[in-house]
C-alpha positions as CSV (number, residue, x, y, z in Angstrom):
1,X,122.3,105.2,100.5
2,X,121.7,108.5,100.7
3,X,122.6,110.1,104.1
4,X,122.1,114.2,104.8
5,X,123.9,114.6,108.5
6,X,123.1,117.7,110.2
7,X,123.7,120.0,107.7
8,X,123.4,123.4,108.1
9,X,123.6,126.4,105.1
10,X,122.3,129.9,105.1
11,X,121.9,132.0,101.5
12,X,122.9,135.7,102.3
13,X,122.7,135.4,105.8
14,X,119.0,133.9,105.6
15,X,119.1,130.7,107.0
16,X,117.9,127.7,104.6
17,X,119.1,124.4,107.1
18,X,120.2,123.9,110.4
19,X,120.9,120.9,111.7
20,X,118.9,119.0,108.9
21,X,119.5,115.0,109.0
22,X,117.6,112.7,107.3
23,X,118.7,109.3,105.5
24,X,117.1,107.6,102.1
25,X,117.9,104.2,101.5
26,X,119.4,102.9,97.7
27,X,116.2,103.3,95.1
28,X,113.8,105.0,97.1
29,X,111.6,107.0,94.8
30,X,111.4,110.7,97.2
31,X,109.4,114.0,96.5
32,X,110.1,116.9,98.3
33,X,108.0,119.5,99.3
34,X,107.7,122.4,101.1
35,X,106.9,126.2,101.0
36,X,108.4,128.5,98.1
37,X,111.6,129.7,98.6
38,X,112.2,127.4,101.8
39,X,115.5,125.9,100.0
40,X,114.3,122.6,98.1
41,X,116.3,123.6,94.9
42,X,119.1,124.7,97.2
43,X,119.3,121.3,98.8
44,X,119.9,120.1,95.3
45,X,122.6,122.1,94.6
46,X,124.2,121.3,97.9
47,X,123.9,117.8,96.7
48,X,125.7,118.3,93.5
49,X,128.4,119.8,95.6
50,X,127.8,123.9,94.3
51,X,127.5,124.6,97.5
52,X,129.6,124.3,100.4
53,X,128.2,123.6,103.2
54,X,128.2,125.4,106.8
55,X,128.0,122.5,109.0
56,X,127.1,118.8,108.2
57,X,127.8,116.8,105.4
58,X,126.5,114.7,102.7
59,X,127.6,110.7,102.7
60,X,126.7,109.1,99.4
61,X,128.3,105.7,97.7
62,X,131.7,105.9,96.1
63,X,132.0,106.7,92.4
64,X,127.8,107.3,92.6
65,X,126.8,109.5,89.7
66,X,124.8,112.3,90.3
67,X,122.6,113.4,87.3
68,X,119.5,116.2,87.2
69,X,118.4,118.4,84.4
70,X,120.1,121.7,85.0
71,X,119.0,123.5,81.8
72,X,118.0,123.2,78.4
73,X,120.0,121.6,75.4
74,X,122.1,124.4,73.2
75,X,120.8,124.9,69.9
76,X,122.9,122.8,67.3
77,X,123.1,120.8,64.7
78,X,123.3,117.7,66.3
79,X,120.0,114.8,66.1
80,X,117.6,114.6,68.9
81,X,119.1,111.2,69.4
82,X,122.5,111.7,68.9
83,X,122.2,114.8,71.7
84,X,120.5,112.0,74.4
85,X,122.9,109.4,73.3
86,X,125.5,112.0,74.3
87,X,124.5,112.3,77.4
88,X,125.7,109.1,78.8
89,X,129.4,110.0,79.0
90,X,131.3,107.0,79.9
91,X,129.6,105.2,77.0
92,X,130.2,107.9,74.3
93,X,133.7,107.7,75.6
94,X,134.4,104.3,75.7
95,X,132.3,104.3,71.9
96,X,134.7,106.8,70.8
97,X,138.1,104.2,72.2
98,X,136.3,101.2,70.7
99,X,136.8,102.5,67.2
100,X,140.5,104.1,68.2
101,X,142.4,101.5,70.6
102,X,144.6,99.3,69.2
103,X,146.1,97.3,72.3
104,X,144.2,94.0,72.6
105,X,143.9,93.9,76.1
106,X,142.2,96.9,76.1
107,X,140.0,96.3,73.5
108,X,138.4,93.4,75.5
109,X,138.3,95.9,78.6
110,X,136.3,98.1,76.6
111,X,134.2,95.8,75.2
112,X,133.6,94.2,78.3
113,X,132.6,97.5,79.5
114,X,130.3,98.3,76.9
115,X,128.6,94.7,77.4
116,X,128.0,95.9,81.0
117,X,126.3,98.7,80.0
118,X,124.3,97.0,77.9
119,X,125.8,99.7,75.3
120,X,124.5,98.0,72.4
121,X,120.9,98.6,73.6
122,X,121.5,102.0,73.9
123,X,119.9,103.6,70.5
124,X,116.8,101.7,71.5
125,X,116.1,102.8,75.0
126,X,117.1,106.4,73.9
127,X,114.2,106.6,71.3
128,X,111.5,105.0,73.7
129,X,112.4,107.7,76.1
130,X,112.5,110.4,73.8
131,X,108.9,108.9,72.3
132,X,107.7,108.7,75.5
133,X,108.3,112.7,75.8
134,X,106.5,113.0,72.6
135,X,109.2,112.8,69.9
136,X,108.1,110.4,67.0
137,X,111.4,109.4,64.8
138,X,110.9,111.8,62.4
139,X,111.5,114.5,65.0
140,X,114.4,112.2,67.1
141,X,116.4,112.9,63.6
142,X,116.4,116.6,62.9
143,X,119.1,118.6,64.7
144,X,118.1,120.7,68.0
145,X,118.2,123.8,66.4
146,X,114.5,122.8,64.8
147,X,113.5,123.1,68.5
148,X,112.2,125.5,70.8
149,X,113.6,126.5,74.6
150,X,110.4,124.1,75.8
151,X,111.0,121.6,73.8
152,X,114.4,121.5,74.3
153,X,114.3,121.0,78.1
154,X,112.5,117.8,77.1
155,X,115.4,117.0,75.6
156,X,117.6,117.6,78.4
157,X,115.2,115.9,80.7
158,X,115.8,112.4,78.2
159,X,119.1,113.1,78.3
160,X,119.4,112.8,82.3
161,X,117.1,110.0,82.3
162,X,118.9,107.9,79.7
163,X,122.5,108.4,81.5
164,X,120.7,106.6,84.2
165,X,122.3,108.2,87.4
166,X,122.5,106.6,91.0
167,X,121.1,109.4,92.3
168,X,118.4,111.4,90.0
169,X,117.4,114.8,90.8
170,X,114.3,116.4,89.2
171,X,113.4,120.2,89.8
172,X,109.6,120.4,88.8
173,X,110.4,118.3,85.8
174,X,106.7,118.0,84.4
175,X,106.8,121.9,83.8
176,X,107.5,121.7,80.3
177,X,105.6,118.4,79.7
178,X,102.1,118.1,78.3
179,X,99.8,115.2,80.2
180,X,100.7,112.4,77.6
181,X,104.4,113.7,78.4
182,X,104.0,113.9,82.5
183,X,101.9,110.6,82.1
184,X,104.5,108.7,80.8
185,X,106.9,110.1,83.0
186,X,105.1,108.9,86.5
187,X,105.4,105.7,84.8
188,X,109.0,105.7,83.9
189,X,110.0,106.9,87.7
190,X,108.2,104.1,89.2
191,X,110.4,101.4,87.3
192,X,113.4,104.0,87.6
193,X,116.5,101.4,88.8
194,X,118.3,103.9,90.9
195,X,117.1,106.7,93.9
196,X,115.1,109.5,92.7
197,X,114.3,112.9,93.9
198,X,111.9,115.2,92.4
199,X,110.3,118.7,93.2
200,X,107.2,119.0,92.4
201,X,103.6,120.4,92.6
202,X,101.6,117.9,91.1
203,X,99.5,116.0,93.3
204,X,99.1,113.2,91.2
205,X,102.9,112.5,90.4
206,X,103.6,112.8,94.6
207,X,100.8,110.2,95.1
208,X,101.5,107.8,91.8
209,X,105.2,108.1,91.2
210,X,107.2,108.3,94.6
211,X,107.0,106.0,97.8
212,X,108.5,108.4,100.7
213,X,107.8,112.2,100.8
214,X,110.5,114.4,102.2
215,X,109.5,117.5,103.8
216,X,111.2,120.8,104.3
217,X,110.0,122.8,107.2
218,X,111.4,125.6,109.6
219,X,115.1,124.7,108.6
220,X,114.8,120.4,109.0
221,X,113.7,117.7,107.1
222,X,111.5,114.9,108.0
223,X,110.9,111.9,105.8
224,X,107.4,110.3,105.4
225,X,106.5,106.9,104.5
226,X,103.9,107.1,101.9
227,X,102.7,109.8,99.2
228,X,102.0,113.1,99.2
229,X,97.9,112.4,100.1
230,X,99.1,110.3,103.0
231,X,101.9,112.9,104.0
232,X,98.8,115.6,104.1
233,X,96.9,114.3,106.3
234,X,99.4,113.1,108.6
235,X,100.7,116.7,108.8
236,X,97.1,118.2,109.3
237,X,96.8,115.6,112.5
238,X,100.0,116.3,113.8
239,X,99.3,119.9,113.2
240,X,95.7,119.5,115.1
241,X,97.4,117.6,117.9
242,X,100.0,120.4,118.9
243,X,97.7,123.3,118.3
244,X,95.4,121.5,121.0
245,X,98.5,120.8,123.2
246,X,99.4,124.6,122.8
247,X,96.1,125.6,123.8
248,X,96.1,123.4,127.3
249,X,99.8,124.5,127.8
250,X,98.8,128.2,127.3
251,X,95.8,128.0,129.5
252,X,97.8,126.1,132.3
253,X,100.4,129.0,131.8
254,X,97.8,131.4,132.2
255,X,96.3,129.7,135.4
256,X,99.8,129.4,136.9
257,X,100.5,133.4,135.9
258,X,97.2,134.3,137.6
259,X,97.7,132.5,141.0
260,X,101.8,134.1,141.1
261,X,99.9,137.5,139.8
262,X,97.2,137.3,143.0
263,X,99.4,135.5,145.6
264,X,103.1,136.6,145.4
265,X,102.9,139.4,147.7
266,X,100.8,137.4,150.5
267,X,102.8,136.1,153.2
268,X,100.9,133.5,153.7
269,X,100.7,132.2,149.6
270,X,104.1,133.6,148.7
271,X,106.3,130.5,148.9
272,X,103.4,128.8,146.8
273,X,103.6,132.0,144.6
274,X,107.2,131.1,144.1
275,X,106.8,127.5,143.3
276,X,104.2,127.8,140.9
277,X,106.6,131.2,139.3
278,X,109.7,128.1,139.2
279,X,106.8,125.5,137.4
280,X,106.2,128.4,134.9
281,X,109.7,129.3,133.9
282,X,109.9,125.3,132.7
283,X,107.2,125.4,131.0
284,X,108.1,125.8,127.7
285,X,105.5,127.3,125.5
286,X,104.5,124.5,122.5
287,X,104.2,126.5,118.9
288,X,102.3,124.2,115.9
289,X,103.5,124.4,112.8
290,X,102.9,127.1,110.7
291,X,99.7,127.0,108.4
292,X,100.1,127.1,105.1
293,X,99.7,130.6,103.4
294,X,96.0,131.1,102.6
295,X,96.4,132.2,98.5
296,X,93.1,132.5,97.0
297,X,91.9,133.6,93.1
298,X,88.3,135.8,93.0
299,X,87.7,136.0,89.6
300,X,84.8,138.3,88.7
301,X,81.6,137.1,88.0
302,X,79.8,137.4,84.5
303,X,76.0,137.9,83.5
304,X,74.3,135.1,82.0
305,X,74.1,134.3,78.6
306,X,71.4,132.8,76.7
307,X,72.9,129.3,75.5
308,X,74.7,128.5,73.7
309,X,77.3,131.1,73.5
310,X,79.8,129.9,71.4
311,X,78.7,127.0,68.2
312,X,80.5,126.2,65.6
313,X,79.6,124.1,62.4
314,X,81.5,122.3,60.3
315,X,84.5,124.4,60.9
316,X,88.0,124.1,60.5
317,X,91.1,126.1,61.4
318,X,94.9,126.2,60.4
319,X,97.9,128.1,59.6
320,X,99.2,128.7,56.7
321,X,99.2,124.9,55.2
322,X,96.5,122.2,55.4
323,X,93.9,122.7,58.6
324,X,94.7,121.5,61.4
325,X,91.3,120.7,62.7
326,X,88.5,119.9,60.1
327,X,84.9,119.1,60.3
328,X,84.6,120.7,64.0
329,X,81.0,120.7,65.2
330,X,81.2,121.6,68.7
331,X,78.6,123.5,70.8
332,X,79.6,125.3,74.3
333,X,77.2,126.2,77.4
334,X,77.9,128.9,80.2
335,X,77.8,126.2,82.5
336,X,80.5,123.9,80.9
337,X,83.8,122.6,82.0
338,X,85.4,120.9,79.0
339,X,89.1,119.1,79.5
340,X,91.1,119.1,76.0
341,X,92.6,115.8,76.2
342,X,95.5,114.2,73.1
343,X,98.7,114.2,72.5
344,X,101.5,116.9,72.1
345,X,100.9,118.4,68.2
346,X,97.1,117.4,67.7
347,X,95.8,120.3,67.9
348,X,94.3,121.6,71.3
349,X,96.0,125.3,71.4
350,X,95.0,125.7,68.4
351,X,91.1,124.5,69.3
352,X,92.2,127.1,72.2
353,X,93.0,130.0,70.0
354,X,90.2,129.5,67.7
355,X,87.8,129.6,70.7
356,X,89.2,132.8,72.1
357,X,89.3,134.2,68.8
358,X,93.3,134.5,68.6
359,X,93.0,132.6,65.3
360,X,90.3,132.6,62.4
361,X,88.8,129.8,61.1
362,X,86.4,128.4,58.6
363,X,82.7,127.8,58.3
364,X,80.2,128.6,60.7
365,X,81.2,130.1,64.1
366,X,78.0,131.6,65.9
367,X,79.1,133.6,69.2
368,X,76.8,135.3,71.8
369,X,76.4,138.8,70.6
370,X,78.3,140.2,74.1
371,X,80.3,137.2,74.7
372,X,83.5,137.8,76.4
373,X,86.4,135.4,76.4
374,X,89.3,135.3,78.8
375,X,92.4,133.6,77.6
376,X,95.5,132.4,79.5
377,X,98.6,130.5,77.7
378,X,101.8,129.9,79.7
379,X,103.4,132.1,77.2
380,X,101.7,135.1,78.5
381,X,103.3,134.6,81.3
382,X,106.8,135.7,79.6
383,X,105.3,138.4,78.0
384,X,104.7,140.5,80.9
385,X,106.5,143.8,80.8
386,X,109.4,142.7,82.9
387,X,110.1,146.5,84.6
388,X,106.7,147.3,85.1
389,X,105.1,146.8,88.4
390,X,101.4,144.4,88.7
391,X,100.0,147.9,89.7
392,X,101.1,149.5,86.5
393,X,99.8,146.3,84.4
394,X,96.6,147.0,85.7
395,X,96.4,150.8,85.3
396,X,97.8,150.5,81.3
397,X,94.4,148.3,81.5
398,X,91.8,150.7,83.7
399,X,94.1,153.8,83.7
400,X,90.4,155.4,85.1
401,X,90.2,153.5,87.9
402,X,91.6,154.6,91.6
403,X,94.6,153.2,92.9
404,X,92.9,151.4,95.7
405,X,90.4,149.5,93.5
406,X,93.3,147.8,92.0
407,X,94.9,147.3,94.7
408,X,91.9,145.8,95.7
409,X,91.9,143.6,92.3
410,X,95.6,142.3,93.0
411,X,94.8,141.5,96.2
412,X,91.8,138.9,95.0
413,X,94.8,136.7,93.0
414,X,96.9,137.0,96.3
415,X,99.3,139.6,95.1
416,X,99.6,141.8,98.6
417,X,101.0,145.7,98.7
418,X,104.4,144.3,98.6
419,X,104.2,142.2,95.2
420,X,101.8,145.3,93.8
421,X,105.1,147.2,93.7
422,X,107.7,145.1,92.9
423,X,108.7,145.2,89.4
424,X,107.8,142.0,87.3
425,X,111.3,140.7,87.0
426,X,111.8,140.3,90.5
427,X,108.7,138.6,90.8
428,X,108.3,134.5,91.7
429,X,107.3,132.6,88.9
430,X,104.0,131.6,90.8
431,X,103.4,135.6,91.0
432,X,103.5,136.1,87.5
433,X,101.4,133.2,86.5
434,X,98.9,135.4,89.0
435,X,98.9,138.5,87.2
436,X,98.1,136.9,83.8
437,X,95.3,135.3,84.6
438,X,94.5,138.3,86.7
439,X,94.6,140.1,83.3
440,X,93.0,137.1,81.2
441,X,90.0,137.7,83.7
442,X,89.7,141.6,84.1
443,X,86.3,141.4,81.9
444,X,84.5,139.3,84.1
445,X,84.8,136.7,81.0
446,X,81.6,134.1,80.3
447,X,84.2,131.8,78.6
448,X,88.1,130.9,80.8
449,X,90.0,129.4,78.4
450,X,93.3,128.2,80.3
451,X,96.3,126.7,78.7
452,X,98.4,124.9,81.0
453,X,97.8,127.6,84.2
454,X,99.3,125.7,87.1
455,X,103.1,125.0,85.5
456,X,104.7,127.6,88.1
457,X,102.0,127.2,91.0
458,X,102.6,125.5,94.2
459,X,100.4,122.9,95.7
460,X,97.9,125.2,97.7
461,X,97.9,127.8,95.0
462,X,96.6,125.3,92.6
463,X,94.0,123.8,95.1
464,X,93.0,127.5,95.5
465,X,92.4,127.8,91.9
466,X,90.1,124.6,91.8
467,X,88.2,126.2,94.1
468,X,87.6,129.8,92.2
469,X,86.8,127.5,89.1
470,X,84.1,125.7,91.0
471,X,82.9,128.7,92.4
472,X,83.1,130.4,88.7
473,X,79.8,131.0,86.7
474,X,81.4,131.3,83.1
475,X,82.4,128.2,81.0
476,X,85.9,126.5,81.6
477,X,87.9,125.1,78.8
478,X,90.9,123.7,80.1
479,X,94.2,122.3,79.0
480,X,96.9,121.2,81.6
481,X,98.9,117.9,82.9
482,X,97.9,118.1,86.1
483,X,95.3,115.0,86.3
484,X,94.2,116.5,90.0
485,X,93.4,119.8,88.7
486,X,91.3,118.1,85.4
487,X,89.5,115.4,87.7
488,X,88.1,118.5,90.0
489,X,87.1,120.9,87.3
490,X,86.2,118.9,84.5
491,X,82.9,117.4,84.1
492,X,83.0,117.3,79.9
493,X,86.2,115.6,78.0
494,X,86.6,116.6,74.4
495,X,89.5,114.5,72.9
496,X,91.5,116.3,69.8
497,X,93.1,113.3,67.3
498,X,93.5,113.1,63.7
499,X,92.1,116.5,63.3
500,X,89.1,116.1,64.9
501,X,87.4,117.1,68.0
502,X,85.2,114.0,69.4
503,X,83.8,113.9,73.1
504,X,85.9,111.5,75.0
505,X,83.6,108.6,76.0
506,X,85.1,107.4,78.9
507,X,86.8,108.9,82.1
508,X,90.1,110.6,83.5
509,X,91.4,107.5,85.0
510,X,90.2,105.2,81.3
511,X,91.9,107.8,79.7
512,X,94.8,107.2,81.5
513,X,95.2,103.8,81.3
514,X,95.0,103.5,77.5
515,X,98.2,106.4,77.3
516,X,100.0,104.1,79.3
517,X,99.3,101.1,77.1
518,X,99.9,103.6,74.1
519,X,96.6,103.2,73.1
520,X,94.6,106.7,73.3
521,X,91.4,105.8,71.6
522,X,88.7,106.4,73.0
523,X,86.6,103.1,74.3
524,X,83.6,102.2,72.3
525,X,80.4,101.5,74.8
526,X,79.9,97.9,75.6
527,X,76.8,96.9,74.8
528,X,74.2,97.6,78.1
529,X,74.7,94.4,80.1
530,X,71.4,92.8,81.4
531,X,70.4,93.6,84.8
532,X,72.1,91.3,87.3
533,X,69.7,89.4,89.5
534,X,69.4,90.7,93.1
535,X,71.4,89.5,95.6
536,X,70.1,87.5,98.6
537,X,71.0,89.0,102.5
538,X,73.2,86.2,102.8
539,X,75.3,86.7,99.8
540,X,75.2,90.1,101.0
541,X,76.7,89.3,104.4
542,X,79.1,86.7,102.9
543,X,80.4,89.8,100.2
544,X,80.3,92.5,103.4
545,X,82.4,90.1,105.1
546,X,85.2,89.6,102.3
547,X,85.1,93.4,101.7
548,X,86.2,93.6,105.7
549,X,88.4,90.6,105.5
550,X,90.6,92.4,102.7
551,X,90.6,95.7,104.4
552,X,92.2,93.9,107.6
553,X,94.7,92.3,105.2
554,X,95.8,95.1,104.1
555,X,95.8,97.0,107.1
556,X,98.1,94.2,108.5
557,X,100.3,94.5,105.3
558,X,100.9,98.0,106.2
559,X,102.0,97.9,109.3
560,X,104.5,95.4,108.1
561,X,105.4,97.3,105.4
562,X,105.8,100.3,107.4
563,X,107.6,98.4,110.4
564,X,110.4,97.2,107.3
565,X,110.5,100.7,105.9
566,X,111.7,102.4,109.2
567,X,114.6,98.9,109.3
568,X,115.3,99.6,106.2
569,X,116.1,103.1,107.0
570,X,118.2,102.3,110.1
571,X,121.8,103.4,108.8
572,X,123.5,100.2,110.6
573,X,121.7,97.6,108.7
574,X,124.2,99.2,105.5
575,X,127.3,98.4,106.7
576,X,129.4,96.7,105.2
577,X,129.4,93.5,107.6
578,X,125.5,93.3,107.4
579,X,125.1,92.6,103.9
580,X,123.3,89.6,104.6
581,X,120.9,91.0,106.5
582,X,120.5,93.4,104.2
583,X,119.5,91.6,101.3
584,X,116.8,89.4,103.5
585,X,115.3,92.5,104.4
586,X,115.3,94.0,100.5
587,X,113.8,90.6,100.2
588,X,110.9,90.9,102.9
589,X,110.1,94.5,101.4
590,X,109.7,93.0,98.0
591,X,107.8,90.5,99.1
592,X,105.1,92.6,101.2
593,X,104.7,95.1,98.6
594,X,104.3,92.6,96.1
595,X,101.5,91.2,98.7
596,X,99.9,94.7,99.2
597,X,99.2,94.6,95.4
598,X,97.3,91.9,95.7
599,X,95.6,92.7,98.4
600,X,94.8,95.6,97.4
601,X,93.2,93.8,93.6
602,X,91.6,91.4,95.8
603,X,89.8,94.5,97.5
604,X,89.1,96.2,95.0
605,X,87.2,92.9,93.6
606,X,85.3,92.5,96.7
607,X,84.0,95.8,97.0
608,X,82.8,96.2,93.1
609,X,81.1,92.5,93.8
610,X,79.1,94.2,96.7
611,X,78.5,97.2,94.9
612,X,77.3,95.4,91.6
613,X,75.3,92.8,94.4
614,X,73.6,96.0,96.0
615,X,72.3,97.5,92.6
């Protein structure tokens, strides 16, 4: 068990914590959140002991490893594998005395050891991981030096994750990962034997991957049962609820402050003056939380263009070897918004470069004679001019354009008079990832074309974004991880495999399922099922009525699942004279979750039977 007592640290002299508590049971699966630049990365290096701390302190098991990804693997010579393999030291250690000892009795401790391990396994479970990140063999055998800084982070993240820590700390690790990657990830985190905490911005992996969200807000931290959807909108009630109970404290303030006001100096009122001036000195004003910082996108809007604007015919497009992508016959609208979906290497920033005309290709490509393409890579993002300023960007791009007008500009990708001065360098990560697609925009493009665009922005600055896509009347081709972001904006899915580009034919969520079963081919259409016979009002009751008894059943599950969560995160129940109640009490949460499942199938059932019942 994890257990953060009271802790208090400040970062010169701003204050991060102060008298932060909060306790996470052994193997809970925890994403934190919170504004940028309120101190989640901090807390992680508190936990890993680099900083000392003010006040407080950290209780964690004896011996308990603590492992997290803390930069990217050097550049050597050594194999993809042998670098992960590495990575667990006590087993590289105890490898290295294996072949050296010569004492029997050691030799059996060590090999004993190794057993426990489950050393012998090792080789194996580092190459599914390192598959899983989107290294086939070939690529797990040549040395790291092959590699670039991106890919090598992916490294380091298998590394970390096939070590295995008791307690494993992820800082926004799906960054550097592509969907397949981030995908596989989620999945690996939920059967993950140990506690995990991550940092991250993706919807999807706070609501699929962890069980408990743990928020950092004005200096404390509060643990929520659930994930990040759940944690949302029990912060927006809670939020609702005290900004009503400011409003009736303030106006009984004011009505208190009004009758001392008009009364005090009356004989007659003035000892009521004074009580009611006592009953307003206790009352302590109630402030809601803070909202979170409005940061919107306004991305110019284009003329129309007669369709289509962009077609291309038996194309195909490369480098300086075979093509790529052969035999492309593709066709885009002004009103399109087309997800590139397939794995790591197939192809989709080069379909991406093609399109925005970064690369030349083969056969027949037909643009719209003014067509105008906006294009936004994550590399861009590092090639900003690092001691420039976002103003200066923008006048080396309209140096006849007044000062206030792009000011004005800046302002529409949340960039504010403070940020427009401040040179790049100093600049959040979020801020830059603003200006560049501030930049890839400045045309009022008819085609977006964006490559990964929410790796370094936070939660609300990505839901702002969905919203400026909606609202945007130029086509959208879109590459990214985040599987919130693609389920909003997309409406077409083109899939890129074996160097071609095929519309996907089923969804997001099909899509999904068949990367986790390592089977990304797109499903063939059934063949059109026969219309089911209408449903009599009676079956239609009976199906309403299952539909209602499964959504009690789970309702009740919760509560017991919730009522066990908060035991098991009473700090008593782990010590060390109530292991027995411990263990029944693992045992109960097992057993209700494992119930929820199936309550949860069993609704899911009933509702598609009174769905397919009501036609």
């Amino acid at each position: 068990m994890l257990r953060i007592d009271n802790i208090s640290f400040a970062m010169q002299g701003n204050p991060l914590f102060e008298g932060a508590s909060a306790t996470i049971p052994t193997g809970h699966k925890v994403g934190i959140v919170g504004r940028n630049g309120a101190g989640k990365t901090t807390l992680f290096r508190i936990l890993r002991g680099e900083f000392p701390l003010e006040g407080g302190k950290i209780d964690l098991p004896a011996r308990a490893k603590i492992g997290g990804v803390a930069q990217e693997v050097p550049s050597s010579s050594t194999s993809l594998l042998d670098t992960v393999l590495e990575a667990d030291t006590e087993r590289a250690s105890l490898m290295a005395e294996a072949d050296s000892a010569t004492d029997p009795e050691r030799i059996a401790a060590v090999q004993t050891r190794l057993a426990d391990i489950d050393a012998w396994s090792a080789e194996g479970r580092a190459a599914t991981i390192l598959k899983g990140l989107g290294f086939d063999t070939q690529a797990q055998a040549r040395p790291c030096s092959d590699f670039s800084g991106g890919w090598r982070m992916r490294v380091a993240l298998a590394g970390v994750l096939f070590a295995q820590p008791d307690l494993l700390l992820l800082d926004e690790p799906t960054n550097y990962l592509d969907l397949e990657g981030a995908l596989w990830l989620e999945g690996y985190l939920m059967r993950y034997p140990h506690t995990v905490l991550i940092i991250s911005h993706d919807r999807g992996l706070l609501n699929r991957a962890v069980g408990h969200i743990l928020h950092l807000e004005d200096r404390k931290l509060t643990l929520y049962t659930g994930g990040y959807d759940g944690f949302a909108k029990l912060r927006a009630e809670r939020r609702a609820a005290l900004a009503a109970e400011a409003d009736k404290v303030a106006a009984k303030r004011a009505h208190m402050q009004k009758f001392v006001d008009r009364f005090r100096a009356q004989a007659t009122k003035a000892k009521q003056a004074q009580s009611r001036l006592k009953m307003l000195e206790k009352l302590s004003p109630i402030t809601p939380p803070a909202e979170a910082a409005r940061h919107v996108f306004s991305f110019p809007e284009p003329e129309e263009l007669s369709p289509p604007i962009l077609r291309l015919e038996g194309a195909s497009v490369g480098y300086d070897g075979p093509p790529v992508l052969r035999s492309l016959d593709l066709r885009i609208d002004q009103d399109d918004r087309i997800a590139l979906l397939g794995r790591n290497g197939e192809g989709k920033s080069t379909l991406s470069k093609l399109l925005a005309g970064k690369l030349a290709g083969h056969g027949t490509l037909t643009r719209a004679t003014k067509l105008r393409v906006g294009y936004f890579a994550q590399h861009q993002v590092d090639e900003l001019e690092l001691d420039e300023t976002p103003l200066q960007h923008l006048q080396r791009e309209r140096p006849h354009e007044a000062p206030p007008r792009l000011r004005a500009r800046l302002a529409g990708f949340g960039l504010m008079a403070e940020q427009a001065e401040t040179i790049v360098r100093k600049l959040s990560g979020g801020q830059k990832a603003r200006l560049s697609l501030l930049l890839a925009t400045l045309d009022a493009p008819h085609m977006l074309i964006l490559d990964e665009p929410t790796n370094h922005l936070d939660i609300e600055s990505r839901e702002a974004l969905v919203e400026a896509l909606t609202a945007y009347t130029g086509a959208v081709i879109l590459v990214s991880h985040d599987m919130h972001l693609l389920s909003l904006v997309a409406d077409r899915l083109w899939l890129v495999k074996d160097g071609n580009v095929r519309p996907y034919e089923g969804d997001l969520d099909s899509y999904r399922a068949a990367l986790l079963a390592g089977d990304d081919k797109p499903a063939r259409p059934a063949a059109p099922a026969p219309k089911p016979k209408r449903a009599s009002r009676d079956e239609l009751t009976g199906l309403r009525q299952e539909v209602s008894k499964s959504e009690a059943r789970i309702a009740k599950l919760e509560d017991m699942r919730d009522k066990l969560a908060k035991k098991l995160a009473d700090p008593e129940i782990y010590e060390d004279n109530r292991a027995g109640d411990l263990r029944v009490w693992q045992a109960k949460y097992t057993e209700v979750m494992e119930a929820l499942d199936r309550a949860e199938a069993m609704w899911m059932a009933a509702q598609d039977a009174l769905e397919k019942a009501q036609g």
